[in-house]
MARLODREN-92556 format. One line per 10 residues: number of its first residue (from 1); their letters; for each residue x, y, z of C-alpha. Coordinates in steps of 0.25 Angstrom, whole numbers, padded with zeros to 4 digits. Layout:
<sites>
NUM	a	X:Y:Z  ...
</sites>
This chain:
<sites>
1	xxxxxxxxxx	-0559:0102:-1064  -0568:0099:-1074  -0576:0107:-1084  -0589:0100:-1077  -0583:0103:-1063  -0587:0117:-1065  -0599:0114:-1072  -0610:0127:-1069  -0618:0123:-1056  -0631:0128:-1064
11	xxxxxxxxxx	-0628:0117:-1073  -0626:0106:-1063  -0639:0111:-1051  -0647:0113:-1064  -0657:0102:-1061  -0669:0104:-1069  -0672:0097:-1084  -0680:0108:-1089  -0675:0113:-1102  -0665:0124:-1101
21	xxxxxxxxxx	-0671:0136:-1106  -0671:0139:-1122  -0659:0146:-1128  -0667:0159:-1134  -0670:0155:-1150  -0661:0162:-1160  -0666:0177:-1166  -0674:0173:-1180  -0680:0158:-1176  -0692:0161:-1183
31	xxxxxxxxxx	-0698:0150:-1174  -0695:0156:-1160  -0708:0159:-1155  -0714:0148:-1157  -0702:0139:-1150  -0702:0151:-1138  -0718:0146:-1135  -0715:0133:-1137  -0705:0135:-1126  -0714:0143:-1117
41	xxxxxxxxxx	-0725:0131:-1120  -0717:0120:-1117  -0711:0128:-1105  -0715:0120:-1090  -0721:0133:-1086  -0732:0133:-1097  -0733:0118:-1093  -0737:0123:-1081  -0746:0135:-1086  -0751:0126:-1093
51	xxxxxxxxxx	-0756:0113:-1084  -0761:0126:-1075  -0770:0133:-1085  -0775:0118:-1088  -0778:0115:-1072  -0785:0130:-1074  -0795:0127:-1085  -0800:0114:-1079  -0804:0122:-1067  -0817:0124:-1075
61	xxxxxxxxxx	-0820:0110:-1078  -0820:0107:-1062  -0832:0117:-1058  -0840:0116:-1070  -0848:0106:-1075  -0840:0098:-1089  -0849:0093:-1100  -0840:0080:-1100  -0843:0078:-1087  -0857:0081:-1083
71	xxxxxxxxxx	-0863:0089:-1094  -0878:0087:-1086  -0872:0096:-1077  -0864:0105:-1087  -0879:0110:-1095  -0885:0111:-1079  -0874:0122:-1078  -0877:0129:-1093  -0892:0127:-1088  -0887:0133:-1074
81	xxxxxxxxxx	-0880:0145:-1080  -0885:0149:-1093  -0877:0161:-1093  -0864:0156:-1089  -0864:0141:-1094  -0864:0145:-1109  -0851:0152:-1107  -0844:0141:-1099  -0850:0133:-1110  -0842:0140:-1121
91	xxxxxxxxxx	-0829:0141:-1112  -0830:0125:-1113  -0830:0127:-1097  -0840:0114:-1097  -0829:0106:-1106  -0816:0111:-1100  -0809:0100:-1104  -0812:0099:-1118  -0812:0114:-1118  -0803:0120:-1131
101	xxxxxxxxxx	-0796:0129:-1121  -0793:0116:-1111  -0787:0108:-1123  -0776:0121:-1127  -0771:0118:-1114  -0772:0104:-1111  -0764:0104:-1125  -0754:0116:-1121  -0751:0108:-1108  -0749:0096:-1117
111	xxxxxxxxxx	-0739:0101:-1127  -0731:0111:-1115  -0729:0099:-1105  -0724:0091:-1117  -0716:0102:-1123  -0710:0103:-1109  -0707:0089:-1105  -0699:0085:-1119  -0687:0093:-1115  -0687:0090:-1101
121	xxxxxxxxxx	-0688:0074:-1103  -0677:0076:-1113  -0668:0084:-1102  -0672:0074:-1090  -0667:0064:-1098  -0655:0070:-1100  -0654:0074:-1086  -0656:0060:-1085  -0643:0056:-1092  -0635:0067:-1089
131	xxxxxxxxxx	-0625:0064:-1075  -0626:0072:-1064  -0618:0086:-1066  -0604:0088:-1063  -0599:0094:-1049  -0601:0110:-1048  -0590:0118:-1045  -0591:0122:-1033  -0602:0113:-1024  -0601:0123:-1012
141	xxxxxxxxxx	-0610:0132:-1019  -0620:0121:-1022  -0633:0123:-1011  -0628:0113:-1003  -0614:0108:-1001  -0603:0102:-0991  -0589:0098:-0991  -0579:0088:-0985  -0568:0084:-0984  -0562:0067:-0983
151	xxxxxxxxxx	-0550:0060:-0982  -0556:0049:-0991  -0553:0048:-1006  -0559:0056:-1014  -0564:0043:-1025  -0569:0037:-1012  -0577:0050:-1007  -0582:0052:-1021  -0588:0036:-1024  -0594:0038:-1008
161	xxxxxxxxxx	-0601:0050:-1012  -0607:0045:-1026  -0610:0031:-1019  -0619:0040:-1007  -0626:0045:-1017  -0629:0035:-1026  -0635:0029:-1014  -0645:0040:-1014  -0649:0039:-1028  -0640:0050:-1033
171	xxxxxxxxxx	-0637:0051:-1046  -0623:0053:-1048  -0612:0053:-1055  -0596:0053:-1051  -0585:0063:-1055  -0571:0066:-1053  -0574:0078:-1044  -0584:0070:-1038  -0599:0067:-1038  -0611:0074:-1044
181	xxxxxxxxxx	-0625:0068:-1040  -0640:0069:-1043  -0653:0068:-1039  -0666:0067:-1041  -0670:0067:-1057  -0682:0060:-1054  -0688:0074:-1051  -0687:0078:-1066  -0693:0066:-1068  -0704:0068:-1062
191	xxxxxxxxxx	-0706:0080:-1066  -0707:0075:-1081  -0714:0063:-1077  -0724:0072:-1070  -0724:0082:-1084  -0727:0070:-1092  -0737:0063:-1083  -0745:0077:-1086  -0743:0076:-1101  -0749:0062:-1101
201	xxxxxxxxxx	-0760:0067:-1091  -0762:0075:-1104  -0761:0064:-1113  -0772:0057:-1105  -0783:0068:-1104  -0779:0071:-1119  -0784:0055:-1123  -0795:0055:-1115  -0800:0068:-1122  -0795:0062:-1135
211	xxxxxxxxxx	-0801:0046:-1133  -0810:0048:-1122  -0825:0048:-1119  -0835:0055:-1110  -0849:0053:-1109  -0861:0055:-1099  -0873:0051:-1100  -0886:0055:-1088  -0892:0039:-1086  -0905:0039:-1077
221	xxxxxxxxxx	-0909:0028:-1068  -0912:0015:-1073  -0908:0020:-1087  -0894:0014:-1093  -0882:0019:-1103  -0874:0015:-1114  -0861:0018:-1117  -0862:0025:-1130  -0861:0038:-1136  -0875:0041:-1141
231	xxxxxxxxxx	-0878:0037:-1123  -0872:0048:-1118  -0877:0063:-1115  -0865:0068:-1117  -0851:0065:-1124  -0837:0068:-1125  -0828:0059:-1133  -0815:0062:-1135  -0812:0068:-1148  -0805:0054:-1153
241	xxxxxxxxxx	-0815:0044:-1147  -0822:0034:-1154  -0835:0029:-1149  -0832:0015:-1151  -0822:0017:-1139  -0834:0019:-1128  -0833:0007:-1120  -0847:-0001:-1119  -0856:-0001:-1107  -0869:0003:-1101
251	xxxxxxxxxx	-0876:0005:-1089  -0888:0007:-1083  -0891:0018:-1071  -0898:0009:-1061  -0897:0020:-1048  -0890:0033:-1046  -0890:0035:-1031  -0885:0050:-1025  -0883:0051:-1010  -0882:0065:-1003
261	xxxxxxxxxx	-0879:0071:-0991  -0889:0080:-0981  -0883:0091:-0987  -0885:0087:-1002  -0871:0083:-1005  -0869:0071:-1014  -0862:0059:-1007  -0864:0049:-1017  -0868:0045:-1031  -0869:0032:-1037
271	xxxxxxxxxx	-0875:0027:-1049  -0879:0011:-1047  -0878:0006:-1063  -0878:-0007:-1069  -0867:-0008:-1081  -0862:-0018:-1093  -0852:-0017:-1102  -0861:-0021:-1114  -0874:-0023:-1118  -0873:-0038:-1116
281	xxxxxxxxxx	-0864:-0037:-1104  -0870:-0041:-1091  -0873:-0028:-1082  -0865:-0024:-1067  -0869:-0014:-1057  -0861:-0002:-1055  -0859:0010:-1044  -0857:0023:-1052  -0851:0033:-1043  -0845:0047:-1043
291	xxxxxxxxxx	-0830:0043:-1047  -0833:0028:-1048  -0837:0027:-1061  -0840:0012:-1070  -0827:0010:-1080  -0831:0001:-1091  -0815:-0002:-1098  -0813:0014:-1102  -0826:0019:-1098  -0829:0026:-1086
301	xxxxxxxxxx	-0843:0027:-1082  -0844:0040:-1071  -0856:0047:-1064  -0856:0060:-1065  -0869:0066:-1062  -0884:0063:-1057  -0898:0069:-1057  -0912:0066:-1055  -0922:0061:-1066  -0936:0062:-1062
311	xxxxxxxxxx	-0946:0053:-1068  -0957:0058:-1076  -0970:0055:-1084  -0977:0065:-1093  -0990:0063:-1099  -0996:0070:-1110  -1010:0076:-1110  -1017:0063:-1115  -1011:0056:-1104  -0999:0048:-1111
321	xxxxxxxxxx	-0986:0046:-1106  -0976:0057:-1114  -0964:0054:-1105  -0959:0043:-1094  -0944:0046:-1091  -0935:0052:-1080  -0929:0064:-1084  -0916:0067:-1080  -0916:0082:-1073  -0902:0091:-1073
331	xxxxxxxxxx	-0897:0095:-1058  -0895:0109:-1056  -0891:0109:-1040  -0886:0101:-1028  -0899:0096:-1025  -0901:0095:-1040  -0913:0104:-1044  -0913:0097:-1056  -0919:0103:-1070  -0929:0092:-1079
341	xxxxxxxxxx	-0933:0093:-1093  -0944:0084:-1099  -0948:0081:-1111  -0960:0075:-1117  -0962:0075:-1132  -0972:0064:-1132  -0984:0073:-1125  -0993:0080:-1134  -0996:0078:-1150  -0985:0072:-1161
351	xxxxxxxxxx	-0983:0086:-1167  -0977:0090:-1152  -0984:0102:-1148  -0987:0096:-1136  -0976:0091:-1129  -0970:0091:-1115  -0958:0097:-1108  -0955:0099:-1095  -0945:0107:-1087  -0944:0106:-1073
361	xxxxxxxxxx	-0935:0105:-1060  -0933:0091:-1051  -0931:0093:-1036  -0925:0080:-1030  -0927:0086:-1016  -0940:0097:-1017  -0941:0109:-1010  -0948:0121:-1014  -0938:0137:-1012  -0946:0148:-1012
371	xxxxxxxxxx	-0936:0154:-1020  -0932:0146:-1031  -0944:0135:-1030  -0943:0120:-1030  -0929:0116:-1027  -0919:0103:-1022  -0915:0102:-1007  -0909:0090:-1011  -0901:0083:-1021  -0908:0070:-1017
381	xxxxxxxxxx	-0922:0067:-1022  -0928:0066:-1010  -0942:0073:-1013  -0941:0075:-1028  -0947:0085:-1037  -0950:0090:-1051  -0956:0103:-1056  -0958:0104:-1071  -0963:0115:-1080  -0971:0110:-1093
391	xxxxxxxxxx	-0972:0114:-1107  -0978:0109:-1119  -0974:0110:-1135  -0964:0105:-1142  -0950:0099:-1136  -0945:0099:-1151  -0938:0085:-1148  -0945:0082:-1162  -0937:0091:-1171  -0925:0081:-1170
401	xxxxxxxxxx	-0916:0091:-1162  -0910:0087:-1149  -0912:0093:-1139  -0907:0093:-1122  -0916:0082:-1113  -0912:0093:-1103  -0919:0105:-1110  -0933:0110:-1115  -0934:0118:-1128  -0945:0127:-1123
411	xxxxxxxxxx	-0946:0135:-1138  -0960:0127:-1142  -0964:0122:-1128  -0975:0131:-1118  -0976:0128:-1103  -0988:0124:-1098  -0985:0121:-1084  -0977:0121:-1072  -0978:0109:-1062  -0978:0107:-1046
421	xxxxxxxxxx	-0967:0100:-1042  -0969:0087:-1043  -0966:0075:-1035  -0964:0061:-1039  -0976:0053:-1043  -0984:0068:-1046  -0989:0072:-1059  -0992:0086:-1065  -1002:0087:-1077  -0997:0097:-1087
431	xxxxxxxxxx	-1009:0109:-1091  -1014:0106:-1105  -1012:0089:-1101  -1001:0079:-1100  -0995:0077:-1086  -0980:0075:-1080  -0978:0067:-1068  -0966:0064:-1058  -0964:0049:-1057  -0952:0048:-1050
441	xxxxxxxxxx	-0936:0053:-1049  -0924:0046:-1055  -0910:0049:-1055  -0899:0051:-1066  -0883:0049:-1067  -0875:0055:-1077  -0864:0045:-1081  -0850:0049:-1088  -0842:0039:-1097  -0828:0042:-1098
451	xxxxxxxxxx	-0819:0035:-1106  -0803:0040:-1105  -0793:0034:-1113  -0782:0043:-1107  -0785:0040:-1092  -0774:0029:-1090  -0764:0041:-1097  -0769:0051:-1088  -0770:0042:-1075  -0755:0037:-1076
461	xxxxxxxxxx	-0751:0052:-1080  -0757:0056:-1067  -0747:0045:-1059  -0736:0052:-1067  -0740:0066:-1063  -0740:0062:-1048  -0728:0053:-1049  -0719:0064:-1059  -0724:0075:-1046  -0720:0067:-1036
471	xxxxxxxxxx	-0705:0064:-1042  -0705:0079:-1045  -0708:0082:-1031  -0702:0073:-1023  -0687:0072:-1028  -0677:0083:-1029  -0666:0085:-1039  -0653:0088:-1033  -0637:0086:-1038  -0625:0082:-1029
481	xxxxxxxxxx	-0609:0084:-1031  -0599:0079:-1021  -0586:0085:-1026  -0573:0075:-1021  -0560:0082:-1020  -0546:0077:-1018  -0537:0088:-1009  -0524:0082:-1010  -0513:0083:-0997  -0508:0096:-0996
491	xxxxxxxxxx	-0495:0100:-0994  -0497:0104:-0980  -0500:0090:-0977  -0516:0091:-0977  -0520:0077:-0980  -0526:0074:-0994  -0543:0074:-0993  -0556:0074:-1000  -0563:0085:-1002  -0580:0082:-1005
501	xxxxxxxxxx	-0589:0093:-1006  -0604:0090:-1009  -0614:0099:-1018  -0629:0098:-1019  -0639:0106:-1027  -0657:0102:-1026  -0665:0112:-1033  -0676:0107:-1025  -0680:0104:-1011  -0665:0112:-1008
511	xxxxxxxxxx	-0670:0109:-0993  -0672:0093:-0993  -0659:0092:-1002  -0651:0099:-0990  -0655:0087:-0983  -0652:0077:-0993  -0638:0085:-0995  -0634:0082:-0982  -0638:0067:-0980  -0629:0065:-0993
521	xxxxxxxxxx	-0616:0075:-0988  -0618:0066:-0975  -0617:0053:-0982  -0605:0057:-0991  -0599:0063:-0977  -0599:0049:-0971  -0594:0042:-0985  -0583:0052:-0986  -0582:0058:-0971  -0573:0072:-0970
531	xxxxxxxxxx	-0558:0067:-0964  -0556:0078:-0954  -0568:0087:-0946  -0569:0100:-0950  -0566:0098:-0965  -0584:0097:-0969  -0588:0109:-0976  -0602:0110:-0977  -0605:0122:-0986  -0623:0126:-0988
541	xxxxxxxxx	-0622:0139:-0998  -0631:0149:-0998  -0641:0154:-1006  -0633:0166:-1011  -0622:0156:-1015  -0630:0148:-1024  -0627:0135:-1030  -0617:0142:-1041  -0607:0133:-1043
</sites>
């Protein structure tokens, strides 16, 4: 018997290619902290701490409103919450993902899986190349075994065992004493492919952030958009873009169309536009909706949001037109109560003493509560409404400073006045002169433009994640022996024979490989059947036995 005849069975069940654990570093290795939390970083366990604290903090970014997103809504939920929004705010709560605290471990994750995966790969390879392990000593205390015995040569009995199992795609590998066998390396496989399909998930969301470009911008009806920095409301470029990288188109918003049920709820948007890829490019119609969005080569055009933009007229107290525009109002409800600010700093004399801001609250639905006054009962404009309160001064748009379309600066401005809610087509004269009247209602989308160079990277990482957990899943590793032995004649005339004894180990799915165990002992029984009845020795240990040799 041979020195790998009586190999350790922990050495030959061992079917994991995770890294054996460290020997401990030597006393007076000035750097041995430092390579015991490189250890504990690159560990699977603080992988999977990890990949959970990263699913943990982008919790927040699915309930609250994100700036890159729908930063309309985000300054509705600071107006909202005056208190509590500040705070948020300075947790970065509205920017999760470009948060300082996201990015430590985003990066974390990155450098742990890749820490990980290095030796791994390196031992699967290996694993790869490295035959199945010699027969163990003694394959009755495997988990399952059995034993035969044939009058058939023991050559013949050992090339029909390896040949059965070849046909079921074992790996396998023929020795003196007999054959060892292996299954199901593909499992590891997966495994790594799954681990690095995740890495380059990573690598993707890490290009987008790096040479990617997000954009929105609130387009009224009838009004139109190009694609260019200056357009935009609001604008996150990746820290490497370069402007010259924004692919060029424009559009105009010709309808915006929302459907609702009787209860309210939204069943559709749609924004009807009319595009071109360039200023001298011939123009095509196109239906924006809720993940349908206008690609144009890498940019995305999406709609994010909608509101209503009433149409208003202000007149001075000489009669002449200060303002003809819609204004765009923010929604702060279902049936989106919305919040208007208006701004007319051509009424009144040059030195702007006299001009005119309003503040006010559209209704797209009007009813009046006794509680809380004039309120929605409904998101769609059916009997629409605005009520606005008046003030006169200075908006201070002429000291060169910008300032929010959304907000009035109150500091040098008095209120003269609250109006009736008014209808479309009413007007209400201002004390002290000028007028405001309602001409009509409009409506507003707010557009995102994406462009993300790392989407292919992170779509085809995503195939790999799937693919690597299904081969993870689906295939178990397990090992084979079948021992062949030669018992020559004895000297009482017993006939020479064969005697074949079968081992198996699975670490997983023990269960369906006791199935398996024994379709593959009945077809080596019907290649190398037992010569006399009674001579089968079917032997199941038991737990407390334990596969020790």
């Amino acid at each position: 018997m041979t020195v790998q005849d009586t190999a350790p069975v922990e050495d030959a069940t061992r079917l994991s290619t995770a890294p054996a654990p460290p020997a401990p570093a030597r006393r007076g290795v000035r750097l041995g902290a430092l390579r015991q939390a490189w250890r504990q970083l690159t560990s699977m366990r603080t992988a999977l701490l990890l990949l959970f604290l990263l699913a943990l903090a982008s919790i927040p970014g699915g309930f609250l409103p994100q700036r890159g997103q729908n930063p309309v809504e985000v300054q509705a939920y600071l107006d909202r919450h005056p208190d509590l929004g500040p705070v948020l705010d300075r947790l970065y709560l509205f920017d999760v993902f470009a948060a300082p605290w996201f990015a430590a471990v985003y990066l974390l994750l990155f450098v742990s899986l890749v820490g990980c995966l290095v030796p791994r790969i390196r031992l699967h390879a290996r694993a790869l190349r490295t035959p199945p392990p010699a027969l163990p000593a003694r394959l009755s205390r495997l988990p399952l075994s059995e034993r035969w015995e044939t009058d058939r040569p023991a050559d013949e009995v050992r090339a029909a065992a390896r040949a059965a199992l070849r046909r079921g795609r074992w790996r396998t590998v023929a020795r003196p004493e007999g054959v060892s066998a292996e299954k199901g390396y593909l499992r590891e496989t997966g495994n790594l492919v799954f681990h690095l399909s995740l890495v380059g998930l990573l690598v993707g969301v890490a290009a987008g952030a790096l040479y990617g470009f997000k954009g929105s911008v609130l387009v009224k009806e009838g009004e139109g958009f190009a694609n260019a920095v200056l357009s935009y409301d609001d604008v996150t470029p990746g820290r490497r873009f370069d402007d010259s990288a924004l692919v060029p188109f424009n559009f105009t918003l010709e309808d915006f169309l929302a459907t609702y049920d009787d209860q309210g709820r939204a069943s559709e948007f749609q924004a009807d536009i009319a595009w071109a890829a360039g200023p001298d490019s011939p123009s095509a119609p196109f239906r924006v909706r809720v993940n349908h969005p206008l690609q144009v080569g890498d940019a995305k055009l999406y709609l994010i949001g909608h509101g209503y933009a009433p149409h208003v007229v202000v007149r001075d107290a000489d009669g002449e037109v200060a303002l003809d525009q819609t204004v765009p109002c923010l929604p702060q409800d279902t049936n989106f109560v919305s919040t208007c600010t208006i701004k007319a700093p051509n009424a009144g004399p040059l030195d702007g003493s006299g001009q005119l801001g309003f503040e006010g609250v559209f209704t797209p639905t009007t009813a009046l509560n006794p509680d809380t006054g004039v309120t929605s009962t409904f998101p769609d404009a059916t009997d629409p409404g605005l009520t606005v309160g008046a003030f006169r001064g200075n908006l201070g748009t002429d000291a060169g400073l910008s300032q929010s379309v959304y907000e009035l600066d109150r500091d040098d401005m008095e209120q003269v006045g609250s109006s009736p809610t008014l209808s479309p087509g009413e007007t209400w004269e201002l004390p002290g002169g000028g007028s405001l009247e309602f001409v009509g209602v409009e409506e507003w989308a707010t557009f995102q433009v994406t462009q993300d160079p790392g989407k292919w990277i992170a779509l085809w990482a995503s195939v790999g994640i799937v693919a690597g957990l299904l081969l993870s899943l689906g295939i178990r590793r397990r090992r084979l022996w079948v021992r062949v032995a030669e018992v020559p004649a004895g000297s009482d005339g017993t006939p020479a024979r064969t005697v074949v004894e079968v081992g198996g180990l699975a670490r997983t799915a023990p269960d369906a490989f006791e199935a398996e165990f024994a379709e593959l002992t009945a077809r080596l029984r019907e290649r190398a059947a037992p010569a006399r009845p009674g001579t089968d020795v079917p032997h199941h240990p038991t737990h407390e036995e334990g596969p020790r040799g």
